[in-house]
C-alpha positions in Angstrom: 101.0 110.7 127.9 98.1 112.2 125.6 100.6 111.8 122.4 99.0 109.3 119.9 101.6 106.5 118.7 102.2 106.0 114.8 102.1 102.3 113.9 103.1 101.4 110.8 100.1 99.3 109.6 98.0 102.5 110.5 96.6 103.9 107.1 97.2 107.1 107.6 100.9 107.2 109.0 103.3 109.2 106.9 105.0 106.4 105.2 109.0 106.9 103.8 108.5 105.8 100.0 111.5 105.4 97.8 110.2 105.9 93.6 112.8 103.9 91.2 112.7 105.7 87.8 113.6 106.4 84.5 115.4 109.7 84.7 116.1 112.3 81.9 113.5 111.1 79.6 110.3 112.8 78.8 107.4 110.5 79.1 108.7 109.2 82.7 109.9 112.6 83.4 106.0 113.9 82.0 104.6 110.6 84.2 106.0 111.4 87.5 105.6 114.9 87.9 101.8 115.1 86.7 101.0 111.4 88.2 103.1 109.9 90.7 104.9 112.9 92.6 101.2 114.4 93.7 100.2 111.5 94.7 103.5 109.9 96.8 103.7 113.4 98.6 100.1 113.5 99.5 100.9 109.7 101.4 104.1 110.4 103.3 107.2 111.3 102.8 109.4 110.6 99.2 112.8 110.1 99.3 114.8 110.7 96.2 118.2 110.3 94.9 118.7 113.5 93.0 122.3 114.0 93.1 124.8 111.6 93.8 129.0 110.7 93.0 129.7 107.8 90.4 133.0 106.9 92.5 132.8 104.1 94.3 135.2 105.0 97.2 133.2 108.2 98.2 130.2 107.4 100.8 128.4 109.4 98.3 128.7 106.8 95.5 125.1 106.5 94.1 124.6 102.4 94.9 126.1 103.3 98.4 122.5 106.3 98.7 120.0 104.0 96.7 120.6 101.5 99.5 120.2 103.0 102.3 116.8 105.3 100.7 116.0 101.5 99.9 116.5 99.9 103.4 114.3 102.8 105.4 111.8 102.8 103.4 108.3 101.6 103.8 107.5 101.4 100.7 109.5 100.8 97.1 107.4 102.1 94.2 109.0 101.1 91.2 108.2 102.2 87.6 109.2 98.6 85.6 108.8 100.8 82.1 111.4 101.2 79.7 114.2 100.4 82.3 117.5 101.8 82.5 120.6 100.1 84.0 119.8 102.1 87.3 116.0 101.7 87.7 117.3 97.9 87.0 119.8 97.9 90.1 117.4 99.5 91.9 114.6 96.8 91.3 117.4 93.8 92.5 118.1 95.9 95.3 114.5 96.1 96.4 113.9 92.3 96.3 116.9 91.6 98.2 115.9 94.1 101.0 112.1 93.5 101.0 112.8 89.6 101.2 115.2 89.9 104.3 115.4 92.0 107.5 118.8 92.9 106.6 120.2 96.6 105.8 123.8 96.2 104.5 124.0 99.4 102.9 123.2 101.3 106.4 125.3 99.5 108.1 129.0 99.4 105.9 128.4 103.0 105.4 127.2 103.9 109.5 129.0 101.0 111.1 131.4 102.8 113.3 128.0 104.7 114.4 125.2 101.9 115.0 124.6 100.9 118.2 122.7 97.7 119.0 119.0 98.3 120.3 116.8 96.2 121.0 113.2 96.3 119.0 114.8 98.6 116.3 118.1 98.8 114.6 119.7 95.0 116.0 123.3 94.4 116.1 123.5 93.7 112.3 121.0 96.5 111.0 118.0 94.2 111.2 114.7 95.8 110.9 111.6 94.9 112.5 109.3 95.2 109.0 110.6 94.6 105.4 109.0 97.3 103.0 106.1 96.7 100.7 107.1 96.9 97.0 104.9 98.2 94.2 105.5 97.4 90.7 104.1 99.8 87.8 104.0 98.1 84.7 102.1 98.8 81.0 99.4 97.1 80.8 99.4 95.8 84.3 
């Protein structure tokens, strides 16, 4: 087997980054496409909620996407400026993923599909590494 295996400590793996932003307003909007964006693409892959349903019963319902980009990623970059009431969900739902090994979100909208594996995806959705989370603040 000459293929080389991806760990993810290993610096230069494409890593699955989820971005928790302002939206709609011009100096986050100015921010991430001249700062962040180049930079997040150049390091792996970003994974973005750009469209989404505000019902709750559809499996499209926004909370329903934000947690499961949330639970795959490897990393949550989060922009703690001027929050909204979403970037603010977003931030609670990033502690509460990257303190546990727990992905509810995957699986009460994939449960009739999980299967249990062993060293992945567990019975429950546990994963094998919580994700890294990085905090941009003014100042900070």
């Amino acid at each position: 087997m000459d293929e080389e295996l991806v760990y993810p400590c290993k610096p230069d793996a494409d890593w699955r980054i989820t971005l928790s932003r302002r939206f709609n307003e011009p100096w986050h909007d100015h921010y991430y496409d001249e700062v962040l964006k180049p930079l997040l693409d150049r390091e792996g892959l970003l994974l973005e909620c750009k469209w989404a349903r505000n019902t709750a019963e559809s499996l499209d319902y926004w909370v329903n996407t934000m947690g499961i980009l949330l639970e795959i990623a490897d990393i949550h970059v989060i922009v703690d400026i001027d929050r909204s009431a979403a970037v603010d969900y977003e931030i609670q739902r990033s502690r509460l993923i990257s303190g546990k090994h727990f992905t509810s979100s995957i699986m009460s909208t994939f449960a009739d599909h999980l299967t249990q594996v062993e060293g992945g995806l567990g019975a429950y959705g546990a994963l094998v590494f919580a994700p890294v989370r990085i905090c941009i603040r003014l100042g900070a």
